[in-house]
CHARMM internal coordinates of N, CA and C (Angstrom, degrees):
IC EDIT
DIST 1 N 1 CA 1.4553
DIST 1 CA 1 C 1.5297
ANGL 1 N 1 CA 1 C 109.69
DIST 1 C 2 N 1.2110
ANGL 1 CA 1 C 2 N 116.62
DIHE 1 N 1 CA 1 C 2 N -43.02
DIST 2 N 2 CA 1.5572
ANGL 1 C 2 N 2 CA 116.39
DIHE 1 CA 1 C 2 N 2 CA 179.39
DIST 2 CA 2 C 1.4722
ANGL 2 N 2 CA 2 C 110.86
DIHE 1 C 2 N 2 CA 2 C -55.92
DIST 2 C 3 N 1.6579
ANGL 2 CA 2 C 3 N 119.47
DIHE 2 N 2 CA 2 C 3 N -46.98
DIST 3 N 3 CA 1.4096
ANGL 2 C 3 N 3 CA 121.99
DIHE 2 CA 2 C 3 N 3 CA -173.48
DIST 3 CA 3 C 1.1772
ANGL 3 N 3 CA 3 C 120.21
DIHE 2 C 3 N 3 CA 3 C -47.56
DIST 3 C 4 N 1.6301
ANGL 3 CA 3 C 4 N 98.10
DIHE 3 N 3 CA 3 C 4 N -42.47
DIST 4 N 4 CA 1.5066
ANGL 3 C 4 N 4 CA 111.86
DIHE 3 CA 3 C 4 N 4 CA 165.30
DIST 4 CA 4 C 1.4161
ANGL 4 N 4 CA 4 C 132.83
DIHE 3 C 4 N 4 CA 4 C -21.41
DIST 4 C 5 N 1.6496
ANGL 4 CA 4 C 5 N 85.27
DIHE 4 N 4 CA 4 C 5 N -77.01
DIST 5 N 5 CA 1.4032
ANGL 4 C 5 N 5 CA 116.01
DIHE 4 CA 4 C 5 N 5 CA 156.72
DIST 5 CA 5 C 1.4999
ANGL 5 N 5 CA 5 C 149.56
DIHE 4 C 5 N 5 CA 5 C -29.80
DIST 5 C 6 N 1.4136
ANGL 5 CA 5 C 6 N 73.08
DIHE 5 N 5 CA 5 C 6 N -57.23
DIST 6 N 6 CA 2.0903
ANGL 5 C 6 N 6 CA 105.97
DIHE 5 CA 5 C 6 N 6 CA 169.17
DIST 6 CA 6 C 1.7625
ANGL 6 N 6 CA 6 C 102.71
DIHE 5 C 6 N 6 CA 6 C -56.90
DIST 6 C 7 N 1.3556
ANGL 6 CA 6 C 7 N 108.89
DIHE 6 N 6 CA 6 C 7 N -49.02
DIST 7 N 7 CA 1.8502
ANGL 6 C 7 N 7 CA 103.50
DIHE 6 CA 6 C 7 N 7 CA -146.43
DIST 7 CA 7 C 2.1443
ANGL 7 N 7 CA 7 C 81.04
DIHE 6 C 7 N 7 CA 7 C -94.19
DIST 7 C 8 N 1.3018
ANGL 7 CA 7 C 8 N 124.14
DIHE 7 N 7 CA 7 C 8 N 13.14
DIST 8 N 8 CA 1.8852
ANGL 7 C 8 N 8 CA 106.14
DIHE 7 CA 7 C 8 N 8 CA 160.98
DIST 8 CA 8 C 1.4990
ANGL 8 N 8 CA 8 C 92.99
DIHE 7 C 8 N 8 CA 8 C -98.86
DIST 8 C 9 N 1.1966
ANGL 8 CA 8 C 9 N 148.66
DIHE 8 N 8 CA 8 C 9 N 4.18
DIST 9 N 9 CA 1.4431
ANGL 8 C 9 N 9 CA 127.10
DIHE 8 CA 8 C 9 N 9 CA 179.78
DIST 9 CA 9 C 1.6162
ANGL 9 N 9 CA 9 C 88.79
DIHE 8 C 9 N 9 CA 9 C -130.35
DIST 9 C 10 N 1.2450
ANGL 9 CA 9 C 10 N 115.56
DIHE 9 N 9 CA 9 C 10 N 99.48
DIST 10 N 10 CA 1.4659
ANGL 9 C 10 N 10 CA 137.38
DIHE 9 CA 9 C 10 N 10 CA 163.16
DIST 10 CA 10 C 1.3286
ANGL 10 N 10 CA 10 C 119.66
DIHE 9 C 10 N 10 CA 10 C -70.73
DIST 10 C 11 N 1.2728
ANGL 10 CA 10 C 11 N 117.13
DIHE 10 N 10 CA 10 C 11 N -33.50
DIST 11 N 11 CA 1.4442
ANGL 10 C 11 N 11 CA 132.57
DIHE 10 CA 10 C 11 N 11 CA -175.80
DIST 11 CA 11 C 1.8545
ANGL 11 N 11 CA 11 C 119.96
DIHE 10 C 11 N 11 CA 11 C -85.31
DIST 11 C 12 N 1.2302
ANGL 11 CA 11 C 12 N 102.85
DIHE 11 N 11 CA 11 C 12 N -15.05
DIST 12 N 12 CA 1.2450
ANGL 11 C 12 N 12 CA 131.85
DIHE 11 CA 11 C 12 N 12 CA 179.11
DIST 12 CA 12 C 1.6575
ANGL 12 N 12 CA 12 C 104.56
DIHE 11 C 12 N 12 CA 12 C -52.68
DIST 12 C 13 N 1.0132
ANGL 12 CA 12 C 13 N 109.32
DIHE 12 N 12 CA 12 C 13 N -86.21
DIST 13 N 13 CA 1.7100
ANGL 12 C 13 N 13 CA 105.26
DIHE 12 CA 12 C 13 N 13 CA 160.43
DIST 13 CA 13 C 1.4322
ANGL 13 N 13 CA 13 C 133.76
DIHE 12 C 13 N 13 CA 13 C -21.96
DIST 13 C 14 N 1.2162
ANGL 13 CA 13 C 14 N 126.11
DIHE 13 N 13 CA 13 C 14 N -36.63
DIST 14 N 14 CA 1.5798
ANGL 13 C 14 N 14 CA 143.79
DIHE 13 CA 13 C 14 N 14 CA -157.36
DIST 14 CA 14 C 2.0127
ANGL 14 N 14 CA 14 C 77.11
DIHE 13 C 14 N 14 CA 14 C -99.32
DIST 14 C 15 N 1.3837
ANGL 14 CA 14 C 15 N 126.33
DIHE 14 N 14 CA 14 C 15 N -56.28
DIST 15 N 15 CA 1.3179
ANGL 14 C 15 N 15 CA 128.44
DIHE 14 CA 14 C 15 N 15 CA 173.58
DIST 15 CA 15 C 1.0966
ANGL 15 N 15 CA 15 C 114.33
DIHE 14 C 15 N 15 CA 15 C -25.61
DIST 15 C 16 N 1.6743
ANGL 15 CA 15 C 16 N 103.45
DIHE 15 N 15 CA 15 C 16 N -62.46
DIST 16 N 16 CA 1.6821
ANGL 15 C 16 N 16 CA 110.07
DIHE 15 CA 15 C 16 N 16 CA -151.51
DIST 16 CA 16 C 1.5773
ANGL 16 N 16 CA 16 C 105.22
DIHE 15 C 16 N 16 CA 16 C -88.62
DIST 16 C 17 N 1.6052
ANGL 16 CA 16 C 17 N 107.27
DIHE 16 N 16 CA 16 C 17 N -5.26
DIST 17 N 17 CA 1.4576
ANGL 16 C 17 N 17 CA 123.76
DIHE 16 CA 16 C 17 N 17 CA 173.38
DIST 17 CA 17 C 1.7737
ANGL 17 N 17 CA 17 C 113.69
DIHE 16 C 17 N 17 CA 17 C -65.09
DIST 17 C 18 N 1.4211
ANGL 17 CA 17 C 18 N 89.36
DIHE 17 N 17 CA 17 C 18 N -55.05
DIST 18 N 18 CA 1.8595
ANGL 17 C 18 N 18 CA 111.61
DIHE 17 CA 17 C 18 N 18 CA 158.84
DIST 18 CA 18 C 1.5278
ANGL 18 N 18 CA 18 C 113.24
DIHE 17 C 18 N 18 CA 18 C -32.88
DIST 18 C 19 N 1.3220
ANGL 18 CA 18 C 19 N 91.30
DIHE 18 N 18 CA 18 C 19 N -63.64
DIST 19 N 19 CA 1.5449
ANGL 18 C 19 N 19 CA 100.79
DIHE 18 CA 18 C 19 N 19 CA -177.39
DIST 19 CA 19 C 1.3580
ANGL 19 N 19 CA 19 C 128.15
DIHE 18 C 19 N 19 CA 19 C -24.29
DIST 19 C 20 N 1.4473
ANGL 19 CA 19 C 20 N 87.34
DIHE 19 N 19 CA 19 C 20 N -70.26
DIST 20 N 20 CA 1.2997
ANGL 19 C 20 N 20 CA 133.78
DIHE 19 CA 19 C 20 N 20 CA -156.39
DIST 20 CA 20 C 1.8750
ANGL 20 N 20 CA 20 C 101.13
DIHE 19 C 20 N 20 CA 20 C -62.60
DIST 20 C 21 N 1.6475
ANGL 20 CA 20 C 21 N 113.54
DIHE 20 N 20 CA 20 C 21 N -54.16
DIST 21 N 21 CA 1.2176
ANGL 20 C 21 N 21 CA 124.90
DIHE 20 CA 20 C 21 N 21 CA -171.51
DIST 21 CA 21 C 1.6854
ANGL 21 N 21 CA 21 C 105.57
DIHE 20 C 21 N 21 CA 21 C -73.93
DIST 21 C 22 N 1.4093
ANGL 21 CA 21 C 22 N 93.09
DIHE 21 N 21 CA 21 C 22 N -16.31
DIST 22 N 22 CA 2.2439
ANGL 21 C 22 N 22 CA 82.82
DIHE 21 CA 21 C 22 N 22 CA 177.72
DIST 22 CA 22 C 1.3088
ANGL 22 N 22 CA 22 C 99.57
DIHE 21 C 22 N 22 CA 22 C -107.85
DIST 22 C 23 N 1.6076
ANGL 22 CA 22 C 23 N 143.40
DIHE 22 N 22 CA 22 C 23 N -13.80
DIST 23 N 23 CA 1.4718
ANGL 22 C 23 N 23 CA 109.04
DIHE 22 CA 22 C 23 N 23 CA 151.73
DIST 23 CA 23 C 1.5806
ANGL 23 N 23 CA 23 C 113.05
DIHE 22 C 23 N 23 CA 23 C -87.87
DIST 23 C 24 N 1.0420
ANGL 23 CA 23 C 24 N 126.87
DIHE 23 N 23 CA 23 C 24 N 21.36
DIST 24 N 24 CA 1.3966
ANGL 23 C 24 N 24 CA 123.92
DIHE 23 CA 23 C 24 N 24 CA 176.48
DIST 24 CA 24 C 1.6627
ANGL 24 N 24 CA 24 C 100.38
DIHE 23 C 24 N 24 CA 24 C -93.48
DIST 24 C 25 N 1.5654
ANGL 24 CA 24 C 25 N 116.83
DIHE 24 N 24 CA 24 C 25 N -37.05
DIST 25 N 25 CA 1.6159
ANGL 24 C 25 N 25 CA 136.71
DIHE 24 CA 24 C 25 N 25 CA -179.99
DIST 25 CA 25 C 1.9465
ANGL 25 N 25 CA 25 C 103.50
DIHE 24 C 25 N 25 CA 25 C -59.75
DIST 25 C 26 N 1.6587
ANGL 25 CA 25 C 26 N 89.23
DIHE 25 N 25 CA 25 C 26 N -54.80
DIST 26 N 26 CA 1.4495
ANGL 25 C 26 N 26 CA 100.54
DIHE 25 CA 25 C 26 N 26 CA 164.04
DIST 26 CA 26 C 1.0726
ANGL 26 N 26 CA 26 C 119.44
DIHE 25 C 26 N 26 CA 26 C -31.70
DIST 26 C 27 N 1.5134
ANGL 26 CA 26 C 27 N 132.40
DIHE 26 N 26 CA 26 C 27 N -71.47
DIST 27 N 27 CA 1.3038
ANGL 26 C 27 N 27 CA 137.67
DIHE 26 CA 26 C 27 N 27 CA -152.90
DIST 27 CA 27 C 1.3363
ANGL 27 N 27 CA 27 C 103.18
DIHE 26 C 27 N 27 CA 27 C -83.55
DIST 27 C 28 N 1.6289
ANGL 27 CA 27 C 28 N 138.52
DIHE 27 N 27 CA 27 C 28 N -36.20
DIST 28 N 28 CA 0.9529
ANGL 27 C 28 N 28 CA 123.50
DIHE 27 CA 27 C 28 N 28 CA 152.61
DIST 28 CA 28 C 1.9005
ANGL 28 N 28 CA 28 C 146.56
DIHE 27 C 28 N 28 CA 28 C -48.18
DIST 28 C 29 N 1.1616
ANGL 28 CA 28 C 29 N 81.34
DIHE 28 N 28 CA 28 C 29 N -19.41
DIST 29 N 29 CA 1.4016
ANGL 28 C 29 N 29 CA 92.68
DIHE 28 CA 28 C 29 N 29 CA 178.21
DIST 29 CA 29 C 1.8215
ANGL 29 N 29 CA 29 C 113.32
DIHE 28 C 29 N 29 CA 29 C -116.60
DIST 29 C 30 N 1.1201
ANGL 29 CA 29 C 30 N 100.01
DIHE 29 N 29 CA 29 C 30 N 24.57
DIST 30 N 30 CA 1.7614
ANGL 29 C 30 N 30 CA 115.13
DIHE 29 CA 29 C 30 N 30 CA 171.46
DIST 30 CA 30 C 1.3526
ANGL 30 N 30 CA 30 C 111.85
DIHE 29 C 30 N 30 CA 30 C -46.76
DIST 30 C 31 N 1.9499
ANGL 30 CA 30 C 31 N 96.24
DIHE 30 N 30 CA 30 C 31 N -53.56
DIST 31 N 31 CA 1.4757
ANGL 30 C 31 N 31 CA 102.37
DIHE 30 CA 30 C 31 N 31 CA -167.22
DIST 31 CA 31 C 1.2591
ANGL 31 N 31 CA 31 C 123.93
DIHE 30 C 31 N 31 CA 31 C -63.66
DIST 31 C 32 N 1.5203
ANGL 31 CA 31 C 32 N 113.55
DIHE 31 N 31 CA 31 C 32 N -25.86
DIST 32 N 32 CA 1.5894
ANGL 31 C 32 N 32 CA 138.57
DIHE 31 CA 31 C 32 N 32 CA -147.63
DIST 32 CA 32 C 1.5097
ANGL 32 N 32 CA 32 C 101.13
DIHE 31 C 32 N 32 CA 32 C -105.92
DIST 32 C 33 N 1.3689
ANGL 32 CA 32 C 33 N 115.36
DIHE 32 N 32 CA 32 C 33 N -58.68
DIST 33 N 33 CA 1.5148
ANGL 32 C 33 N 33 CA 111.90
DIHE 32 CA 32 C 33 N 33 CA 168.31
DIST 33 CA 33 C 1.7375
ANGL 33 N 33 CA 33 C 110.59
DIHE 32 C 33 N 33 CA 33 C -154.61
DIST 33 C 34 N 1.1487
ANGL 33 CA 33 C 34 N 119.19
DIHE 33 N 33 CA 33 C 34 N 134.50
DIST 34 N 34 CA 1.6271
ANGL 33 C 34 N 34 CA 132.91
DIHE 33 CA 33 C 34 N 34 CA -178.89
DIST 34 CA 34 C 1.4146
ANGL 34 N 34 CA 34 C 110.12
DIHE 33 C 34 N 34 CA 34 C -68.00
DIST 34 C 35 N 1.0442
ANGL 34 CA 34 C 35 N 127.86
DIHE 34 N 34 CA 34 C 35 N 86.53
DIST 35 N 35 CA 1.5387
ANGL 34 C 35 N 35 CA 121.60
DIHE 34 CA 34 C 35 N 35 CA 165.63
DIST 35 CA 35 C 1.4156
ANGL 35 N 35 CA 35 C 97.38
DIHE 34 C 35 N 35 CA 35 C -54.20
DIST 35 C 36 N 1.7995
ANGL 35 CA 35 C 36 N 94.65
DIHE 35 N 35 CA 35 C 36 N 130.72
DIST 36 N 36 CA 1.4643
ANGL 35 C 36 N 36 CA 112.13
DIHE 35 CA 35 C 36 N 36 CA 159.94
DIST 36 CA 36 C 1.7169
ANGL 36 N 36 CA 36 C 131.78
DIHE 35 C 36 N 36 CA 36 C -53.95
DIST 36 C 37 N 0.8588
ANGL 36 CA 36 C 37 N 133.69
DIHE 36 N 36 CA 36 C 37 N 135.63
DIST 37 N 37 CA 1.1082
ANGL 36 C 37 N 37 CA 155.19
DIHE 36 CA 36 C 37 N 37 CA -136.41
DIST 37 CA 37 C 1.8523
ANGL 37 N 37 CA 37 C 93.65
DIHE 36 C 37 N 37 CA 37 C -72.92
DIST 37 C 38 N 1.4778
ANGL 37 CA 37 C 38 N 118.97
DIHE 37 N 37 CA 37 C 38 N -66.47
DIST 38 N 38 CA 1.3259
ANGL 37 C 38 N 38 CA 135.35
DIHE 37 CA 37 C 38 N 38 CA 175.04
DIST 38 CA 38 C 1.3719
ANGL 38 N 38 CA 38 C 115.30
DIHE 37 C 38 N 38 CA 38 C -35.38
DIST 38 C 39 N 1.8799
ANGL 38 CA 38 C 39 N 92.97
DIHE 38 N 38 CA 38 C 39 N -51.23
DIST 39 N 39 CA 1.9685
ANGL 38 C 39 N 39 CA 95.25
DIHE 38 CA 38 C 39 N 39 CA -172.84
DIST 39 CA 39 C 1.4921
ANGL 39 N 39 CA 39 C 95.88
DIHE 38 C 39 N 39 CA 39 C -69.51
DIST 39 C 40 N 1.1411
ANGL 39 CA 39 C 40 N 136.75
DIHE 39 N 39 CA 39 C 40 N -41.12
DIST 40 N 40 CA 1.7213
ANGL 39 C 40 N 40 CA 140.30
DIHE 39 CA 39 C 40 N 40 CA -171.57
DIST 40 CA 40 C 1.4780
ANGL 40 N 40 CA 40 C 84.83
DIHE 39 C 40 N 40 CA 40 C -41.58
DIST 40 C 41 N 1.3631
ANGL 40 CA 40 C 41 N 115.81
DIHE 40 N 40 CA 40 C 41 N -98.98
DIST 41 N 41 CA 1.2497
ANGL 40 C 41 N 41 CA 135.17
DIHE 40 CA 40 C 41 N 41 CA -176.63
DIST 41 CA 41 C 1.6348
ANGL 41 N 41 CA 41 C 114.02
DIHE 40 C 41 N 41 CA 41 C -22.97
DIST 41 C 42 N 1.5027
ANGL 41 CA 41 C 42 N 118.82
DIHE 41 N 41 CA 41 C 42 N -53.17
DIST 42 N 42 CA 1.3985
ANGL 41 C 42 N 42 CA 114.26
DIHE 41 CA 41 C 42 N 42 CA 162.18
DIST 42 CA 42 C 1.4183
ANGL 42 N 42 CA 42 C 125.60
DIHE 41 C 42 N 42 CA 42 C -45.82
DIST 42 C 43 N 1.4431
ANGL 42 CA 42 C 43 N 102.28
DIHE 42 N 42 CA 42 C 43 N -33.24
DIST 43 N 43 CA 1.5718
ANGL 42 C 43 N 43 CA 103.78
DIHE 42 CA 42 C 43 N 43 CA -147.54
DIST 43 CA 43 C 2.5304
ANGL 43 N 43 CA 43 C 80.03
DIHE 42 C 43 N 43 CA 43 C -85.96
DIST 43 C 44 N 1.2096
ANGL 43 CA 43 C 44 N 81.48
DIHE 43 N 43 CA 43 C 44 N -37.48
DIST 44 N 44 CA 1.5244
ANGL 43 C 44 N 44 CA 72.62
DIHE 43 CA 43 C 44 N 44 CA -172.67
DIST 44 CA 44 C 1.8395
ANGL 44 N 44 CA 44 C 126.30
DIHE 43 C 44 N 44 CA 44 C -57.80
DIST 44 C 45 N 1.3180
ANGL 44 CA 44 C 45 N 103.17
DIHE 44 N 44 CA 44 C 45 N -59.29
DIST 45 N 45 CA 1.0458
ANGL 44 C 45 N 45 CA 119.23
DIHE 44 CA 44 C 45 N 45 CA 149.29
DIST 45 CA 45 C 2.1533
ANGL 45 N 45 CA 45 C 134.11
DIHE 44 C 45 N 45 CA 45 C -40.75
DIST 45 C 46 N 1.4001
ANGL 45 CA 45 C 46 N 100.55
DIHE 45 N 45 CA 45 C 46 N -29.93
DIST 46 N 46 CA 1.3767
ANGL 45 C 46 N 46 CA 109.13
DIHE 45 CA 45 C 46 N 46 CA 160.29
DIST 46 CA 46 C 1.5112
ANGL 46 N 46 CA 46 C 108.11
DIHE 45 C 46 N 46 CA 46 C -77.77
DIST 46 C 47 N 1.3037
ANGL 46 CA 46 C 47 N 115.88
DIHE 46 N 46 CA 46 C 47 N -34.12
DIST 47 N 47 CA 1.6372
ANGL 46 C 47 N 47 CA 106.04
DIHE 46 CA 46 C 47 N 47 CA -169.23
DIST 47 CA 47 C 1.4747
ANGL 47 N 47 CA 47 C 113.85
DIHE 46 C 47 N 47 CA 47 C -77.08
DIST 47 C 48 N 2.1089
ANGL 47 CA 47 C 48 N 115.33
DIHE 47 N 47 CA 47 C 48 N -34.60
DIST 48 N 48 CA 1.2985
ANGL 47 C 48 N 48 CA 91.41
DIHE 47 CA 47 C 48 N 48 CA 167.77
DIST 48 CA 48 C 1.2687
ANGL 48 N 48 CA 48 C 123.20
DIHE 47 C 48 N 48 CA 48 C -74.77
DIST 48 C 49 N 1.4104
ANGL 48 CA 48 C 49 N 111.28
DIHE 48 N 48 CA 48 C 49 N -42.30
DIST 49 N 49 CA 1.3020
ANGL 48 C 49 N 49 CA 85.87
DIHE 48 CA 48 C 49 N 49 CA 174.84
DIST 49 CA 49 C 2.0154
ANGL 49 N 49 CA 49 C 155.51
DIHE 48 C 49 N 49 CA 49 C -51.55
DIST 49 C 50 N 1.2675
ANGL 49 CA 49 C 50 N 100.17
DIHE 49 N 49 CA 49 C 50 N -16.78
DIST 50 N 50 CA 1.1809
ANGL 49 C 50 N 50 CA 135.30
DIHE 49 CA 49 C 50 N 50 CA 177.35
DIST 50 CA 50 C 1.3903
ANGL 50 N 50 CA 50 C 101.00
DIHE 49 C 50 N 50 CA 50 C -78.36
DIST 50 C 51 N 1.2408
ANGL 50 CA 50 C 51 N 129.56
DIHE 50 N 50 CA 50 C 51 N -39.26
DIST 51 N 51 CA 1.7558
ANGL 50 C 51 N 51 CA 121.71
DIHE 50 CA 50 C 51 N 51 CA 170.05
DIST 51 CA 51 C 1.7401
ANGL 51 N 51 CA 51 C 103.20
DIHE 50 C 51 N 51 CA 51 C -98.79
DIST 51 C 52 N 1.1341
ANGL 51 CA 51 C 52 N 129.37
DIHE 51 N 51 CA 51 C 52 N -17.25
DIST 52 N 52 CA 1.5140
ANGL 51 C 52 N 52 CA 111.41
DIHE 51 CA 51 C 52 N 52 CA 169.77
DIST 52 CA 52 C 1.7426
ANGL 52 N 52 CA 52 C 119.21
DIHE 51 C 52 N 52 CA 52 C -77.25
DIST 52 C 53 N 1.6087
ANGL 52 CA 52 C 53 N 106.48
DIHE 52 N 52 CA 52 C 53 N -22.06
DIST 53 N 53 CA 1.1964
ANGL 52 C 53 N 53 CA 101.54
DIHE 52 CA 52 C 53 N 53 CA 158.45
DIST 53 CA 53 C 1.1691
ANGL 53 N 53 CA 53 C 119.93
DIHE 52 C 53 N 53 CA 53 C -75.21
DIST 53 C 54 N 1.0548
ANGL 53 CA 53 C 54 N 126.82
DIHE 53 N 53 CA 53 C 54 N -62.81
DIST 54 N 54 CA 1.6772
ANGL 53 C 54 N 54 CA 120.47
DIHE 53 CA 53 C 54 N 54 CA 176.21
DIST 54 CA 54 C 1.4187
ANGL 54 N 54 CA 54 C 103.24
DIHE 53 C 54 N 54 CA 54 C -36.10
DIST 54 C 55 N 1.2855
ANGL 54 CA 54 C 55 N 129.06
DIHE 54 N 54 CA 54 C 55 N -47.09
DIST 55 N 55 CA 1.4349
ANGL 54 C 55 N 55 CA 91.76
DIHE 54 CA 54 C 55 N 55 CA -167.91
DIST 55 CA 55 C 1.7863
ANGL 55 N 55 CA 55 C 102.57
DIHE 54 C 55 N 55 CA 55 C -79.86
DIST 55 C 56 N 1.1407
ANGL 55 CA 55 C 56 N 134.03
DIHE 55 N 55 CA 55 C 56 N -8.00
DIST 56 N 56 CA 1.2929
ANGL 55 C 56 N 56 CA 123.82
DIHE 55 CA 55 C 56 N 56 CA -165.18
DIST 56 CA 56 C 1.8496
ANGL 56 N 56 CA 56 C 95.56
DIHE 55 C 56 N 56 CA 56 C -94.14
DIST 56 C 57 N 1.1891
ANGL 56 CA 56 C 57 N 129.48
DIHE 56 N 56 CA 56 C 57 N 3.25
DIST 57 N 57 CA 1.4391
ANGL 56 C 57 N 57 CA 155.25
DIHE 56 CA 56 C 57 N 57 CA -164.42
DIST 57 CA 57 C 1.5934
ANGL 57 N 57 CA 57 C 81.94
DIHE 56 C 57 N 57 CA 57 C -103.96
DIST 57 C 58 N 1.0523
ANGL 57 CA 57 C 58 N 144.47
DIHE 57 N 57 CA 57 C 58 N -83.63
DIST 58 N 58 CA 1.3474
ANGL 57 C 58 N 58 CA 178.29
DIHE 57 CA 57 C 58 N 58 CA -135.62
DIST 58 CA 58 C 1.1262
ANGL 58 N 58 CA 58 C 137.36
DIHE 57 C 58 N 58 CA 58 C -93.89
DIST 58 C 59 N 1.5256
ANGL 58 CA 58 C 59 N 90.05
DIHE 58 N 58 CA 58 C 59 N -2.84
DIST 59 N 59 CA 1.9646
ANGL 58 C 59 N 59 CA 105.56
DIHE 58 CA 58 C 59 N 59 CA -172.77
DIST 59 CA 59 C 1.4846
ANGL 59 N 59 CA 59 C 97.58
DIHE 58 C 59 N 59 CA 59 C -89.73
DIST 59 C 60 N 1.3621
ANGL 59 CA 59 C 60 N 109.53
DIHE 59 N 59 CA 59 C 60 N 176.21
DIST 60 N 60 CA 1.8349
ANGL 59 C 60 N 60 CA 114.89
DIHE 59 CA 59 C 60 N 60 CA -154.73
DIST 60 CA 60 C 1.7010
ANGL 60 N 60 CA 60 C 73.91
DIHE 59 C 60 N 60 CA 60 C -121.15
DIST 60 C 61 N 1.0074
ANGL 60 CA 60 C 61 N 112.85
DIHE 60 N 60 CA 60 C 61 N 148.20
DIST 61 N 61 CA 1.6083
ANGL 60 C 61 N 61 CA 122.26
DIHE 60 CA 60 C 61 N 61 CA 171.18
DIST 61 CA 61 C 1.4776
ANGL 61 N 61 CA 61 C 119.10
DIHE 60 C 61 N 61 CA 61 C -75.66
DIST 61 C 62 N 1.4257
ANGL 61 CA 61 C 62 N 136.47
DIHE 61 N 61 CA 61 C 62 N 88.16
DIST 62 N 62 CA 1.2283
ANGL 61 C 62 N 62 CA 126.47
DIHE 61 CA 61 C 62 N 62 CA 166.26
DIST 62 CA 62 C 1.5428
ANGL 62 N 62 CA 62 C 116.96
DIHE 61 C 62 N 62 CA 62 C -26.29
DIST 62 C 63 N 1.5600
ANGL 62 CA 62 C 63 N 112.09
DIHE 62 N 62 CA 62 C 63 N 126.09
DIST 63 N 63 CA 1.6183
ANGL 62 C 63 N 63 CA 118.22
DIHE 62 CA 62 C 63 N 63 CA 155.53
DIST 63 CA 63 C 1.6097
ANGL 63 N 63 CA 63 C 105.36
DIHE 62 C 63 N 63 CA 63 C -50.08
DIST 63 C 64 N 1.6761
ANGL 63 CA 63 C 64 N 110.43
DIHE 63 N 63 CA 63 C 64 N 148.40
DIST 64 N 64 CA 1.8500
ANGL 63 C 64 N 64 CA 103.58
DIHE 63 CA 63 C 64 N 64 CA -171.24
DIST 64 CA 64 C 1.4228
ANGL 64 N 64 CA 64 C 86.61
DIHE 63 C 64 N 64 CA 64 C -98.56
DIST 64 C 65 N 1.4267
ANGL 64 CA 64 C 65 N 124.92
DIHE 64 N 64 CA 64 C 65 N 139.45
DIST 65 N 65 CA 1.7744
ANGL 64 C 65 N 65 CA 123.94
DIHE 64 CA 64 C 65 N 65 CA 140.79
DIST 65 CA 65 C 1.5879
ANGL 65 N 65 CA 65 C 90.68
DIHE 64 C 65 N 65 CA 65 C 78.24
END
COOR INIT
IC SEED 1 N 1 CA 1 C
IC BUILD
């Protein structure tokens, strides 16, 4: 059921790619300056959501039956 799931949000990946490269930016820049805790969390939470709509913006309409 998830696979299902998995292959209507295409964009999902390219998301968690996002993710991935701004707490990785994060940790580099620990020493230099601490991103606040909220924007982290914003910024994460803004990104899926921002690609789960697009793809639900973006989905092709299944033929019914």
């Amino acid at each position: 059921m998830l696979a299902a799931v998995a292959n209507k949000f295409h964009l999902l990946n390219d998301g968690l790619a996002m993710i991935l490269v701004f707490i990785g930016g994060k940790m580099v820049l620990i020493d230099v300056y601490k991103i606040p805790l909220l924007f982290s969390l914003g910024a994460v939470v803004g990104i899926l959501a921002l690609t789960t709509l697009l793809d639900l913006r973006t989905a092709q309409v299944e033929p019914k039956g």
